[in-house]
N, C-alpha and C positions, 0 to 999 in steps of 0.2 A: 493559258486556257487549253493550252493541246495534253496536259498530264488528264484531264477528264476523261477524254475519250480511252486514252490509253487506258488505266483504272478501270474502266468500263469492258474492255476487252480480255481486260489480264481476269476479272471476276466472272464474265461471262466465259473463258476456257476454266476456271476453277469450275463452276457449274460444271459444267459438260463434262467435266472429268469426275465429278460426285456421281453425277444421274450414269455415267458410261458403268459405275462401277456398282452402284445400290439397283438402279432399276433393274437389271436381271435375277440378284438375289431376292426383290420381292416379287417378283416374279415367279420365282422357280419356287420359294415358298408359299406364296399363292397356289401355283398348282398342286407342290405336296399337300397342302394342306386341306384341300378341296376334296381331292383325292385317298387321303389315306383317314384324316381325323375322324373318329368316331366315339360316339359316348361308352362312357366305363359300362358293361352289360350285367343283366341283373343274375343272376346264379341263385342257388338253392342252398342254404349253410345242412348241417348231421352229418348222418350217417354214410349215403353216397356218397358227397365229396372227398370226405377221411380215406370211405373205400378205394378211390381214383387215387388219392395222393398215393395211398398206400403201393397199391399197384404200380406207380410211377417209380416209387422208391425200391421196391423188389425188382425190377426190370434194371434197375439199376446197379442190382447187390447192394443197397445199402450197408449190410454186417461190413464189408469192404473198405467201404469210407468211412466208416465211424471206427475201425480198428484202425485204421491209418496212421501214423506218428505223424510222419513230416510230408509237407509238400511245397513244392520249390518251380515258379515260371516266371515266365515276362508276360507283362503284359502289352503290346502294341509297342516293342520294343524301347518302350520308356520304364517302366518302373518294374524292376526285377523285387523277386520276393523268394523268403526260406522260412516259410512256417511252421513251428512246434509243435505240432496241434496239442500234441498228449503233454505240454508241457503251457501251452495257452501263450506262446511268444511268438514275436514273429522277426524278422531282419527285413526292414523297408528300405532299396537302396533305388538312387535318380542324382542323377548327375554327380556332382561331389558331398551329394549328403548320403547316409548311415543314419537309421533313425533304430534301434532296440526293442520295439514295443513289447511292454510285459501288461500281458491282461490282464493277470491277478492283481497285480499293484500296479499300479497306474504311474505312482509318483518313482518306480524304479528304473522308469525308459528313460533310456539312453540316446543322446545322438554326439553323431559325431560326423565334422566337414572338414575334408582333404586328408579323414584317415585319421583326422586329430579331436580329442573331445571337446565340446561346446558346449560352456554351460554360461552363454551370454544370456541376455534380455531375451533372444527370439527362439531360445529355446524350448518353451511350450509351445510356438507358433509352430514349427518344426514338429513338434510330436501331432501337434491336432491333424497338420498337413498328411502324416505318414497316416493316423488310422480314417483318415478321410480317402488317401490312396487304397488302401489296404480294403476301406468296407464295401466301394465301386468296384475294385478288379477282382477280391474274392468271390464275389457274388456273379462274375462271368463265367466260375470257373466251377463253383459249387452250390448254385441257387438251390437246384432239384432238391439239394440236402436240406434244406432249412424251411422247406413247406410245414414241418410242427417245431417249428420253434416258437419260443413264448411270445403271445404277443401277437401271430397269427391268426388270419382270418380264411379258412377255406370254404369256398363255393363252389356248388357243381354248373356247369353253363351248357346249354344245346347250343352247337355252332347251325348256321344255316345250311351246314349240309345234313343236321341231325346225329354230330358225333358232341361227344362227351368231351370239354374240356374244363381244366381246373384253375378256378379264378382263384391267387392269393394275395392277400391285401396285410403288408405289417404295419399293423397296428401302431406299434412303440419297435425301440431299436434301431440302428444303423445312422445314416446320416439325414435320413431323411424320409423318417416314419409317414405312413399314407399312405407309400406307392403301391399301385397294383402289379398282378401281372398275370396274363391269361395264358397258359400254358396247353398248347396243343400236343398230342401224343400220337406215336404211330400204330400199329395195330397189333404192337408187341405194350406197348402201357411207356416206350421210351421218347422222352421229349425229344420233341424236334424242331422245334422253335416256340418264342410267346409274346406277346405283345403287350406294351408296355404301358401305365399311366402315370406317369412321374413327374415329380416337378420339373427335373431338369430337362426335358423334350417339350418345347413348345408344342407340339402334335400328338393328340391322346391316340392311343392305340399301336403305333409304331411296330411293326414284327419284326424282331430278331430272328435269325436260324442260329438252332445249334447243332454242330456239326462237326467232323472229322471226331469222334470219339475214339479216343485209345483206351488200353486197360494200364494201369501202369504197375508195378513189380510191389506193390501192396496190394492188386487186385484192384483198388478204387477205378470206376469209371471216370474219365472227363473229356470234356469238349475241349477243340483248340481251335476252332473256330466259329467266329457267326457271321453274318451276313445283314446289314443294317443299308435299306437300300440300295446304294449305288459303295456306301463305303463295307471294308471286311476290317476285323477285331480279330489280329490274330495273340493267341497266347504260346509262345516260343518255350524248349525246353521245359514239357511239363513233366512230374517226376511226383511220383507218392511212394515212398517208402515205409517198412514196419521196423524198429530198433531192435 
């Protein structure tokens, strides 16, 4: 009869060690949540929006980044990249994988683990992984560019202070078509942070900054860093080249 009591005690410190470890997390998402989530805001689609993006992307030098060949960072010191651009490949590397990606053909990427080629079972799982890597961290590094890409939705929005910002919403493409993103500008038309409506952030509206902007030795603009509440996204060794 004494193993009950015991049982009883050993599951009641199990408890307490669940609640010591979740209760602050729902917590503390509780109060982001209370806090920061806000509904998607409604914008204006034409002619002003286009014009704001526009502006956004001349602030930028766009000519700059679209002549670019190649461009080559880390992302949060996990997944290094060497993208083709004028050639549409890209080189996805993370821990002991090498993944090839060729956009044009699809069925041509490559991968390869410990430097050696793999062409097991999980070798498409491999490649979906790499441009699932590939479609998240490019987009930290060259969003501003892809506001007229196909498939885009631009809107013009009054923030409550009465300044001008650009809501874009993609339609189709990436990993995960639908998400918005509100892009606030400084008083030259250059982003400086945007807030986010994506699936993968349980909290609608979320602000990013972007930040520390270099020019790099093809003239392209980019960020290497943001600022995501209390956590920072940095992108290491970022580099654009012309061939």
């Amino acid at each position: 009869m004494a193993k009950q009591p015991k049982l009883k005690k050993i599951l009641k410190i199990i408890g307490g060690i669940i609640i010591f470890f979740t209760l602050p997390t729902l917590l503390l998402f509780g109060f982001l949540y209370f806090k920061y989530n806000e509904d998607l805001p409604i914008g204006e689609q034409g002619k002003a929006a286009d014009l704001l993006a526009i502006e956004m992307l001349q602030s930028l030098d766009e000519a700059a980044y679209l002549n670019t060949d190649y461009l080559e960072w880390t992302f949060k010191g996990r997944h290094h990249y060497k993208w083709y651009k004028s050639d549409n490949t890209c080189e996805v590397y993370w821990q002991d994988f090498t993944v090839l990606l060729d956009f044009n053909t699809p069925k041509n990427s490559k991968v390869f683990v410990a430097k050696q080629a793999y062409n097991g079972v999980e070798k498409q799982d491999y490649i979906n992984k790499a441009e699932t890597y590939f479609n998240n961290d490019s987009f930290w590094l060259v969003a501003p560019y892809k506001v007229f890409d196909a498939g885009v939705e631009r809107r013009l929005v009054k923030t409550e202070d009465n300044k001008n910002a650009l809501l874009v919403t993609y339609k189709t493409g990436g990993t995960t078509p639908g998400d918005s993103y509100l892009w606030h500008l400084d008083d030259n038309g250059k982003p400086k942070s945007y807030q986010m409506w994506v699936d993968i952030l349980p909290i609608n509206g979320l602000e990013a900054t972007w930040e520390n902007w270099i020019i790099t030795d093809s003239g392209a603009q980019l960020p290497t860093f943001h600022k995501l509440l209390f956590l920072g996204l940095e992108l290491d060794g970022v580099k654009g080249l012309n061939f």
